[in-house]
C-alpha positions in Angstrom: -2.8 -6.5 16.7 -1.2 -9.7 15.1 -3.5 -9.1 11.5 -2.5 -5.3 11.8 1.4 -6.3 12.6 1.4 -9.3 9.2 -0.8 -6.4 6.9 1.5 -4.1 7.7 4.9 -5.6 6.4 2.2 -7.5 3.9 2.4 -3.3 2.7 5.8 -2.2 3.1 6.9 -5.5 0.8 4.4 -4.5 -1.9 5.0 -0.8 -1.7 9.0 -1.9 -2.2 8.1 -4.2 -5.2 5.9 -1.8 -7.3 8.4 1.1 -6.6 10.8 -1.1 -8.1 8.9 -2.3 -10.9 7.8 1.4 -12.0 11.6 2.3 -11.5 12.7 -0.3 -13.9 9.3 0.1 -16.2 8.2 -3.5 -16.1 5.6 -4.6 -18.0 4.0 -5.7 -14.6 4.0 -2.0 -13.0 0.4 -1.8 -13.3 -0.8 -5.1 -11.9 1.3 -4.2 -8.9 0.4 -0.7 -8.6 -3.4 -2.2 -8.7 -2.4 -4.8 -5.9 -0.6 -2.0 -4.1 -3.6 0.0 -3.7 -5.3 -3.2 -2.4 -3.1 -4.4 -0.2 -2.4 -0.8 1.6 -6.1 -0.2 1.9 -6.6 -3.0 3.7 -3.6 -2.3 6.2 -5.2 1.5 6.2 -8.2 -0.3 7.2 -6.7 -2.2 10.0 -4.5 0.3 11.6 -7.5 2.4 11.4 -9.3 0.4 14.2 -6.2 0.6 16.4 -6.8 3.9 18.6 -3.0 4.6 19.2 -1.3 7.5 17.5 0.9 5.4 15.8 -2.3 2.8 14.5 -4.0 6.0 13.9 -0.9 7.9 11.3 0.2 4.3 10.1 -3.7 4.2 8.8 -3.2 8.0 7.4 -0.3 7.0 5.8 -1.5 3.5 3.9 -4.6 5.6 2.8 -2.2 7.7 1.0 -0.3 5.5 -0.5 -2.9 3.1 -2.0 -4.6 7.0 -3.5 -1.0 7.1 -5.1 -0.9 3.5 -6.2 -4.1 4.2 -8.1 -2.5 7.3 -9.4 0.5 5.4 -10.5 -1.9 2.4 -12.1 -3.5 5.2 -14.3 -0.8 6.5 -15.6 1.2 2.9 -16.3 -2.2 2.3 -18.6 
């Protein structure tokens, strides 16, 4: 659970730092939104082999995010 626990907040700082990039239109919105994608799949990945409910929505919910990333990455282009 310790990878899961460190990939998770490894998320939720990335997901705070591209929000605030695209909020402020930085020239770097895009590389972040990329990494964000990344990053959340790989805690999506994680939490996914974890068969708690929590593991099991936490995984919903980083799959999610990193489709919206890539959304957000697209448009920044």
């Amino acid at each position: 659970m310790a990878r899961c626990i460190a990939l998770d907040m490894d998320c939720a700082a990335i997901c705070e730092l591209a929000a605030a990039a695209m909020a402020r239109d930085s020239e770097n919105a895009h590389a972040l939104c990329r990494l964000c994608a990344q990053i959340c799949e790989l805690c999506g990945d994680e939490c996914g082999k974890h068969d708690m409910d929590h593991c099991q929505a936490c995984a919903q919910e980083c799959r999610a995010c990193a489709a919206e990333c890539l959304r957000m990455q697209a448009a920044a282009v």
